[in-house]
Each structure stands twice: as structure tokens, then as C-alpha cells.
C-alpha positions as CSV (number, residue, x, y, z in Angstrom):
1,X,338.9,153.7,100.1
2,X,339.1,155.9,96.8
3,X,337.1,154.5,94.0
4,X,337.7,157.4,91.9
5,X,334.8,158.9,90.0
6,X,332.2,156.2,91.4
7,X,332.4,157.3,94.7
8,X,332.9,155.4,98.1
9,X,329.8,155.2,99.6
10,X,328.0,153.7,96.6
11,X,330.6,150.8,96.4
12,X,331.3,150.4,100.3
13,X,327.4,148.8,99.8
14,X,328.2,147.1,96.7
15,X,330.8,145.5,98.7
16,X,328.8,144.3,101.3
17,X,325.9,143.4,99.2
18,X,327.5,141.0,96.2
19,X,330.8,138.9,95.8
20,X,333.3,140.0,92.9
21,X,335.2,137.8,91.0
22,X,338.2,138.1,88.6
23,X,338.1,139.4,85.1
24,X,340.0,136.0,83.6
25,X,336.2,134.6,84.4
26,X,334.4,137.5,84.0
27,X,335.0,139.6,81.2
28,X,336.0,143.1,80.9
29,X,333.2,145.5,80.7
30,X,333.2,147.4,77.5
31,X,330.4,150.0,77.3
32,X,330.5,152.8,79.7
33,X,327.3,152.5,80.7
34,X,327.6,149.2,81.9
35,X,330.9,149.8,83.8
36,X,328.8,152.5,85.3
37,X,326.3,149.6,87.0
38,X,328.6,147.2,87.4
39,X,332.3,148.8,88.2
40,X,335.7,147.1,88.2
41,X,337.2,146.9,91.4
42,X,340.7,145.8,92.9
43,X,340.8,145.1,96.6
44,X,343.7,143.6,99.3
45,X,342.5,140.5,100.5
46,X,344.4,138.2,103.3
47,X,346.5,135.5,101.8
48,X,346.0,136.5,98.1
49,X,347.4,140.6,98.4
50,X,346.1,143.2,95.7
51,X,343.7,141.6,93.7
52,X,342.9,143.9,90.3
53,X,340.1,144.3,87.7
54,X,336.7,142.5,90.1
55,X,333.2,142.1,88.3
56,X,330.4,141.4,90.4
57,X,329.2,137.5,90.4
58,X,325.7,138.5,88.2
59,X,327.9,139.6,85.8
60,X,330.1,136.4,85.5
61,X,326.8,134.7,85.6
62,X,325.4,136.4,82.3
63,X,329.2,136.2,80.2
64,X,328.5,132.2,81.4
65,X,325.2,132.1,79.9
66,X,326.1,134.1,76.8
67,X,329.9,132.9,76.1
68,X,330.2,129.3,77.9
69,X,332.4,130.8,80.4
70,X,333.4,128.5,83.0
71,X,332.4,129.1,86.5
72,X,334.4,125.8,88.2
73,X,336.7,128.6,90.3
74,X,334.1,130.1,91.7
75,X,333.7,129.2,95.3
76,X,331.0,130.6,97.4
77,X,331.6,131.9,101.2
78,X,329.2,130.5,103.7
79,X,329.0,131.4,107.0
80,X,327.0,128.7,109.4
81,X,326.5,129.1,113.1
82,X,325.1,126.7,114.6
83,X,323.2,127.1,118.0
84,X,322.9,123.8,120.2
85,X,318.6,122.2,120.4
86,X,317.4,123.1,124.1
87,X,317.6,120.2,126.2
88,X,314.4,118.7,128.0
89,X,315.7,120.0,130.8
90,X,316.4,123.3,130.0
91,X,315.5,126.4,131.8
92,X,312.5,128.2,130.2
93,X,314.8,131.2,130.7
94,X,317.6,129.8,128.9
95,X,315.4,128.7,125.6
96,X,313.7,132.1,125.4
97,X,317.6,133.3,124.7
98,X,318.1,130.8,122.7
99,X,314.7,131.6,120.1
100,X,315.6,135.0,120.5
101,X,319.0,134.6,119.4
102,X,317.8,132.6,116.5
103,X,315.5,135.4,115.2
104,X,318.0,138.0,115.7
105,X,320.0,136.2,113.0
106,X,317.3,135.7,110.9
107,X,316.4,139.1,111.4
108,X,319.8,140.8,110.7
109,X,321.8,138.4,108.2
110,X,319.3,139.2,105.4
111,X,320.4,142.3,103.6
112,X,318.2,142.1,100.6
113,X,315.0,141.5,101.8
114,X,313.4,142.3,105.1
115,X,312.6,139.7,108.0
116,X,309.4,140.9,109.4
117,X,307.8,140.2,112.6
118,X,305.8,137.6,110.8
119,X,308.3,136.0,108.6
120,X,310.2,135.1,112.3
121,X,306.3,133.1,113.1
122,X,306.8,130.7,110.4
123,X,307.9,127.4,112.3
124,X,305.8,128.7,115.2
125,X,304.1,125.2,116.4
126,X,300.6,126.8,115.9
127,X,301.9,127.9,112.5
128,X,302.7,124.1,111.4
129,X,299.7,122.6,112.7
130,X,297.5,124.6,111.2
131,X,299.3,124.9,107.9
132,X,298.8,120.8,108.3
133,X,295.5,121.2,109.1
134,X,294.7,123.0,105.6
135,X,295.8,120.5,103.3
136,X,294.0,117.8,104.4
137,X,291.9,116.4,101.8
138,X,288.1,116.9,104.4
139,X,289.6,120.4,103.8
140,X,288.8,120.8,100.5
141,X,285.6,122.5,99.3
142,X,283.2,121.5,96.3
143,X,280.8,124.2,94.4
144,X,277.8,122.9,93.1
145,X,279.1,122.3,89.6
146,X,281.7,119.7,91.1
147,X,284.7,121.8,91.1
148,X,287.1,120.7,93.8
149,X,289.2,123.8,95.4
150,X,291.4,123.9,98.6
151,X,291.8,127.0,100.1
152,X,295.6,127.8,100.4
153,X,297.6,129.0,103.7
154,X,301.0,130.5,102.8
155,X,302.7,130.0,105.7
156,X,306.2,130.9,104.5
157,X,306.2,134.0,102.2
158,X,306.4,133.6,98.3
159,X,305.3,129.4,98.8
160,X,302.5,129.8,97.1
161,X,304.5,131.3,93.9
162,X,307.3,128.3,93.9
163,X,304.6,126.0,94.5
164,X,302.6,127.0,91.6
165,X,305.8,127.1,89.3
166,X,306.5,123.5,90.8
167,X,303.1,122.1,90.4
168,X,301.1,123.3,87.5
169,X,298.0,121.9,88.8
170,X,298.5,124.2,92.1
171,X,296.7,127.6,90.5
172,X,293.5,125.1,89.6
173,X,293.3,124.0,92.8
174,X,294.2,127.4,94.7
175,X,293.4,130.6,92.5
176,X,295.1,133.6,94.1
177,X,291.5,134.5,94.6
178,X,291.7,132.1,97.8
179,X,295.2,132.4,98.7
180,X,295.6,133.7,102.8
181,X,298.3,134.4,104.7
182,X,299.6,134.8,108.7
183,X,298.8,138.5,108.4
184,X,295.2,137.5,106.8
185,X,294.7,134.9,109.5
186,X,295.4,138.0,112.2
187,X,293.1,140.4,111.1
188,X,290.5,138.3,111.1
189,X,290.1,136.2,114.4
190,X,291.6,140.2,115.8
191,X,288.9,141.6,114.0
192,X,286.4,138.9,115.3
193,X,287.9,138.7,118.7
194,X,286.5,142.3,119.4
195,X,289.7,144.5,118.8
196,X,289.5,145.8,115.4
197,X,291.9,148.8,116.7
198,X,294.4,146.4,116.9
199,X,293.8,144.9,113.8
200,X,294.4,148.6,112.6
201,X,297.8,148.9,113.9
202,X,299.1,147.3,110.4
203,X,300.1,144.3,109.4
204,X,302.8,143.7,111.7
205,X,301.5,144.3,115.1
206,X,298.4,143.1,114.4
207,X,300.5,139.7,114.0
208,X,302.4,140.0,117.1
209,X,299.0,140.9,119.1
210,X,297.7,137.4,117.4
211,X,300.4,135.5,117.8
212,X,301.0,136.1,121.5
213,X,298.1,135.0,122.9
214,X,298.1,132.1,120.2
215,X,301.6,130.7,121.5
216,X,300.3,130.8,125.1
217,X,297.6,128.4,124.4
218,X,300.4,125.5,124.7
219,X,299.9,125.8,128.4
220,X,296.2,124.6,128.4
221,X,296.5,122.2,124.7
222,X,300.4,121.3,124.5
223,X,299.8,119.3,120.9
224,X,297.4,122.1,119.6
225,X,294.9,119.3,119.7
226,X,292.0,122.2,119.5
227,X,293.1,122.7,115.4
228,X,290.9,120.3,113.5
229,X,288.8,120.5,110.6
230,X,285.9,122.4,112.4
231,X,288.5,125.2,113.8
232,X,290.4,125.3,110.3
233,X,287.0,125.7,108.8
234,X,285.3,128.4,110.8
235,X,288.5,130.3,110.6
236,X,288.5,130.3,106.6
237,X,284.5,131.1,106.8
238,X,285.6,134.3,109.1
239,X,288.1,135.1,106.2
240,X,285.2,134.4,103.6
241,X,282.9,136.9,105.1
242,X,285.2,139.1,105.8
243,X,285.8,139.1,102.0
244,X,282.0,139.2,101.5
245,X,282.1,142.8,103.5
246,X,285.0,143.8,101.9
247,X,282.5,143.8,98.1
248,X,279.8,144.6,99.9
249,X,281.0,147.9,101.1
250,X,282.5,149.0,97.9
251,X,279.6,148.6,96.2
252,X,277.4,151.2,98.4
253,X,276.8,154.4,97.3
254,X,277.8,156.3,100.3
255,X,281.8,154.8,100.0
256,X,281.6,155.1,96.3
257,X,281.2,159.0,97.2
258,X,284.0,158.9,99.2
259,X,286.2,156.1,98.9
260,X,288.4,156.1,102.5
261,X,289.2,153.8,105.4
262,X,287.8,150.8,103.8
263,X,289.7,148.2,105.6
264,X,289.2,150.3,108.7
265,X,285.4,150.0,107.9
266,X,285.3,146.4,107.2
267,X,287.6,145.7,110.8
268,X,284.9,147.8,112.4
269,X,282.0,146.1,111.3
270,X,283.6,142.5,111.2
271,X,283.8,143.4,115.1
272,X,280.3,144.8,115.4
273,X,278.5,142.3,114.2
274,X,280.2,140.1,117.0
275,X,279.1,142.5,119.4
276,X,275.6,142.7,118.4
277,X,275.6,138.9,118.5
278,X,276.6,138.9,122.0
279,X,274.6,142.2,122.8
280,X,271.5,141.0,121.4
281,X,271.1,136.8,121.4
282,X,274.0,136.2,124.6
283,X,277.6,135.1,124.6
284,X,277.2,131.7,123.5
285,X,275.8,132.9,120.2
286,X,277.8,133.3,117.1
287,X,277.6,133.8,113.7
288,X,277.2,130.2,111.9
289,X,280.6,129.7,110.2
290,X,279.6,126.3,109.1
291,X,276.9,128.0,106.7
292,X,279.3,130.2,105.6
293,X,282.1,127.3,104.6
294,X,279.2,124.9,103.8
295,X,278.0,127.3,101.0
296,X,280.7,130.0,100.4
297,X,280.1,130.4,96.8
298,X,277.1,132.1,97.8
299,X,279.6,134.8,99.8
300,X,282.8,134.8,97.4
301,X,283.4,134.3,93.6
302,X,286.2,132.2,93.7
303,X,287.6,133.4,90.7
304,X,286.8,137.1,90.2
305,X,287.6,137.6,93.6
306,X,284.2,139.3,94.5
307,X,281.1,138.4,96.1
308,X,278.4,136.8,93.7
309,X,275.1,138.3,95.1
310,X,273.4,140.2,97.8
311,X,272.9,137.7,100.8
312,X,269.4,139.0,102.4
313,X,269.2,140.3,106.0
314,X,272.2,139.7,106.9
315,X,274.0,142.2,104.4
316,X,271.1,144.9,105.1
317,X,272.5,144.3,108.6
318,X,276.2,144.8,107.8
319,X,275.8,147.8,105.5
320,X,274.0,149.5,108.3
321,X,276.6,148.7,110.9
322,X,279.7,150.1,108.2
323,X,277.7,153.3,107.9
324,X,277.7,154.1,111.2
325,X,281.2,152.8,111.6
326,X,282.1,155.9,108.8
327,X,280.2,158.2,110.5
328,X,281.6,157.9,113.6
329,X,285.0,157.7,112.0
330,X,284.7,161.1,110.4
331,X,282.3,162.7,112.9
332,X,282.2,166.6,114.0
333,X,284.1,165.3,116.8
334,X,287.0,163.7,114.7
335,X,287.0,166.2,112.1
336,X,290.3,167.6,113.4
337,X,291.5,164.0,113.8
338,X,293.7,162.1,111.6
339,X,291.3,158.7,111.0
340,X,294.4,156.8,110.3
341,X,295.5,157.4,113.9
342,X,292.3,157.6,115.6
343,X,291.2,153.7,114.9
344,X,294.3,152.4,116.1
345,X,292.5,153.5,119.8
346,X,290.8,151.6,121.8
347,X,288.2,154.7,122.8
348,X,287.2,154.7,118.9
349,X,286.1,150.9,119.5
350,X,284.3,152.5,122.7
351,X,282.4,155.5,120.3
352,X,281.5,152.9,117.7
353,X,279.4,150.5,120.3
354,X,277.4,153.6,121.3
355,X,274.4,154.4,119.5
356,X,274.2,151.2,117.5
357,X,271.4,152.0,114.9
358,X,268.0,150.2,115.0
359,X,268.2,146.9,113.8
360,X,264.8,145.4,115.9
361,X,263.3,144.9,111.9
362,X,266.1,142.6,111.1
363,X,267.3,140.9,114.3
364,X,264.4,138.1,114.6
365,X,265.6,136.9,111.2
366,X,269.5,137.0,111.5
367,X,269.4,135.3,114.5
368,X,267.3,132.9,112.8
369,X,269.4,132.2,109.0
370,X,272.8,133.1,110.6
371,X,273.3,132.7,114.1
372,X,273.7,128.9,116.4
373,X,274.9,128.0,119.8
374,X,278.7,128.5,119.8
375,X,280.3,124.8,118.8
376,X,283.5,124.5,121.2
377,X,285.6,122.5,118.7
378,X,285.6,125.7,116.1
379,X,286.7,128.1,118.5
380,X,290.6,128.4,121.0
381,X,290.6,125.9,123.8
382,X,290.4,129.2,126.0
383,X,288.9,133.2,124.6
384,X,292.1,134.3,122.6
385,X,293.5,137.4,124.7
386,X,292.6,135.9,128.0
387,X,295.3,133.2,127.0
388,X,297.8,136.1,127.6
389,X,296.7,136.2,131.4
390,X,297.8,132.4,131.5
391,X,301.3,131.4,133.0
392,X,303.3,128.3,132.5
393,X,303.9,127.2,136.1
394,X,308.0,126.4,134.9
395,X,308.0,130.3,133.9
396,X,310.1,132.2,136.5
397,X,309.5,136.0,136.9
398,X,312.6,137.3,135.5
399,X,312.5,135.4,132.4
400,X,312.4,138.3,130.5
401,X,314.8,140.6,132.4
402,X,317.0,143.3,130.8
């Protein structure tokens, strides 16, 4: 289709992208360079035959705004398919194809903005509960001056931006400062959960290597009974210290040098400090995330977005474990490597736990101040990735067959 000196490629998009209306409600362009952005157009539509002199619907918007221009004949095309709920009793088979069909519209109907991976895990039922879970009024956290805040999980992309426009008293209660998301949520418990190459995949597949594992733990907890206050807590304290690192790495002199891999760094060490616990004190220590939520203005400046002051031990601990986290990144043996690559292995976790530095001057102490018996009801009903060896006895082997 010949659209003379704008070309048919350009428009054929244009086409798909926005719906034209008539010049009688929009009206004729006068400047060139405006025709050049927004180009009449005639077209041969069923029913109606060749219809002359189109403007794209933005621009009938802004001749409404500016000249009162009616927009009553204006009707919008909507296409709705609707796909029948899954019966109780369904086969599993048949509601995977169902949810999968679901996502594959959501995914490909949206030509303006991209569906991710974790867009499609919003109405997830571990997404819901837990975005419950946060605004729960035990949830919210007092600093020693009385300020109230609440910690807020965006869920859905953008909701923390309409909800702020919406409610003016939102950004009081929420600064951006403490504003996470699903992708936030992932790195951290991936981070924590001893796979901090995963967690350097990117943003996307560290989701979908979360959120795997996450949605099999319906087959031991059905309701997600296991997200309470204590889980929602400790999982915003591993957020808060994994803030905390985030600061305190910046600030040291050796990244100020050479300022690379930071987030790497910080995955790294978020793991290693795990492993140490375990290493050093046993499995059923941890690092006591109730210390950390109970007093996290000690960790994070809520408002500047940056830790407040050194924490003793503890950091001394942490900026020992990223330094050798960077020097095994960008060791003699790397040094042909590209580091981007090379800690999305598994054998990089594998280099980093060798040759731990000494830490036998600081380990009395941060066992003492920052580590307690693991508390059950802030952790998964089962270790997060061996939730993936789980089955759902109603599962049949070929549910996922080509």
C-alpha cells in the first residue's frame, strides 16, 4: 500500500499501533511538520468503502481539548476473549493449557509495552498473599522519633505511582526509598538461598528461578498459611541488609578505585555470609532478621536511601567477604573472562567458597550480636529449591508434553 513520500513500512506500524479517525472530528493538519508526525491517511474499510483524509485518535484528542471538538462518534474497538474458569474437576493437564493460554495473550496483545516474565506472576497466589501480608497494619515499622512507615510491595508494575497520585498521604507513608518489587523479592531470598549466580542471570530469570520453586510450595501449604508477619518481616530485613551492603561497599576504597560488578559483589557476599553461618555455627543458625526489622534505621536511612552508620563486626565481616568476592571475580585466572558471564556459573559460586579469609577475630562476636537458632515461622514451609523436587500426586508425567 503506497503512502507516497511517507513510506509504507513506517505507516503499516502506525496502522497497527493507533486508531484514525475522520477529519470532520479531527481537523486538517496545517504545518508540515506536524503532517510529518501525524500523516493523513484514506483506507478501504468493510461496510463503509474508501474512507479519505484519517488523523490519528491523539490528535482528535488534543483539537478536543484545544477547540471543544466533539468526540460522541468516536467508538472504540474492543476485542474480549473470554476463556471458561477450570472446573474442580479439571485435569491438572488441562489447567496448565489453560494459564498458559492466558499468558500468551497477555504476553502478545500488548504492543506498546512489554509483558515480562514477571509482569505474567502478578495474580500468582503467593503474589497476593503476600502483597496482603504487607499492608497489614503489625506490618508497619516505627523509628525512634515516632514516625510510622510501611514498607511498600509493588506487586503490579507502576501501582506504587497511581497509588501515590491517588492518595497523597501514600509517599509519607512509603518513600521510594522503601519501595520493593517481585524482581527485589527474587534477588534476595536467591541471593540468601545460596545461588547468587542465579540471581546474576538478570532480572527475569532470576524471577522465574524464584517463582518456581515458590508456586510448588502449594503442594505441602495449599492456603500459603506459612506467609505471616514473621515471614513478611524477615524477608524485608533480608531486603534491608541487602541495602545495607549495597552502601557499605560503595563506600570502600578498593571499589571506589574501580567501581565494577557491584551488584554481582553484593549477591556474592549476601550468599556468603549464609554460608559462613552454616559453615561455621551449623545449619540451624541464621542471621537474626528480627534485629534487623526490629531496628532497621540503624541499617537504612529511610529517606536518603543510604545506610546511616557503620554497624560493628558485622560490617568488618561483610567488607572482608566482598573483597574477596572481587578478587576472585577478576583473578589471574578470570582475567581473560568476561565477569559479566562468568558469575552467572555455578563453578564461580564454587571458587568463591574456597579460601574464605580469616575471620576467627570476628566470628565469636557475630555469632553472638547477629546470629539465633533458625525460627521456622520466618522461613518456606520446606528449603526453597528443594520445593522443585516436590510433585503433586494429581500431576501426570506428560503434563508438559510438546
Amino acid at each position: 500500500m503506497d503512502f507516497g513520500p511517507f513510506g509504507t513500512l513506517i505507516l503499516s506500524v502506525r496502522l497497527r499501533r493507533f486508531l484514525f479517525v475522520s477529519s470532520e472530528i479531527c481537523y486538517p493538519l496545517l504545518s508540515a511538520y506536524a503532517s510529518l508526525r501525524t500523516p493523513c491517511v484514506s483506507l478501504t474499510l468493510p461496510h463503509c468503502g474508501r474512507v479519505r483524509d484519517l488523523h490519528p485518535i491523539e490528535h482528535a484528542h488534543a483539537e478536543h481539548t484545544k477547540n471543544k471538538i466533539s468526540l460522541k462518534e468516536i467508538l472504540v474497538p474492543l476485542k474480549l476473549t473470554v476463556v471458561p474458569e477450570s472446573s474442580s474437576t479439571a485435569l491438572e493437564k488441562e489447567s496448565i493449557k489453560r494459564d498458559l493460554f492466558i499468558q500468551s495473550i497477555s504476553r502478545f496483545s500488548n504492543s506498546q509495552n512489554k509483558i515480562t516474565d514477571t509482569d505474567l506472576g502478578t495474580n500468582t497466589e503467593f503474589q497476593i498473599k503476600f502483597k496482603e501480608e504487607s499492608i497489614r497494619d503489625v506490618n508497619k515499622f516505627q523509628l525512634s522519633d515516632g514516625r510510622k512507615y510501611e514498607w511498600y510491595y509493588e506487586r503490579a508494575r507502576g501501582s506504587y505511582g497511581v497509588e501515590k497520585n491517588l492518595n497523597s498521604k501514600r509517599e509519607k507513608l512509603s518513600p521510594a526509598a522503601i519501595k520493593f518489587d517481585k524482581s527485589d523479592l527474587a534477588k534476595w531470598i536467591v541471593s540468601w538461598e545460596l545461588e547468587p549466580f542465579n540471581a546474576s542471570r538478570g532480572a527475569q530469570k532470576c524471577y522465574l528461578t524464584f517463582s518456581g520453586p515458590v508456586n510448588k510450595m502449594k503442594i505441602v501449604d495449599p492456603s500459603y498459611a506459612f506467609i505471616t508477619s514473621d515471614f513478611y518481616k524477615a524477608t524485608v530485613a533480608k531486603g534491608i541488609f541487602f541495602r545495607h551492603l549495597d552502601t557499605l561497599i560503595a563506600n570502600t576504597s578498593w571499589y571506589k578505585s574501580n567501581r565494577s560488578y557491584k551488584i554481582n559483589i553484593i549477591e556474592y557476599t549476601f550468599a556468603l555470609i549464609r554460608y559462613v553461618i552454616n559453615e561455621r555455627f551449623g545449619n540451624d543458625y541464621t542471621l537474626n532478621f528480627r534485629k534487623i526489622w526490629d531496628n532497621q534505621e540503624d541499617w537504612y536511612n529511610i529517606e536518603k536511601s543510604k545506610s546511616h552508620k557503620r554497624v560493628p563486626v558485622i560490617d568488618t565481616l561483610a567488607e572482608r567477604l566482598a573483597l574477596h568476592v572481587r578478587t576472585v571475580f577478576t583473578s589471574d585466572r578470570n582475567r581473560e573472562k568476561d565477569v559479566g558471564e562468568l558469575v552467572k556459573k555455578p563453578e564461580t559460586w564454587d571458587d568463591v567458597r574456597r579460601n574464605i579469609p580469616d575471620l576467627s577475630d570476628l566470628l565469636e562476636e557475630f555469632r553472638t550480636d547477629f546470629c539465633c537458632l533458625k525460627n521456622p515461622r520466618e522461613d518456606f514451609p520446606v528449603p526453597l529449591f528443594e520445593a522443585l523436587k516436590l510433585k503433586d500426586p494429581s500431576e501426570n508425567e506428560d503434563v508438559l508434553e510438546a
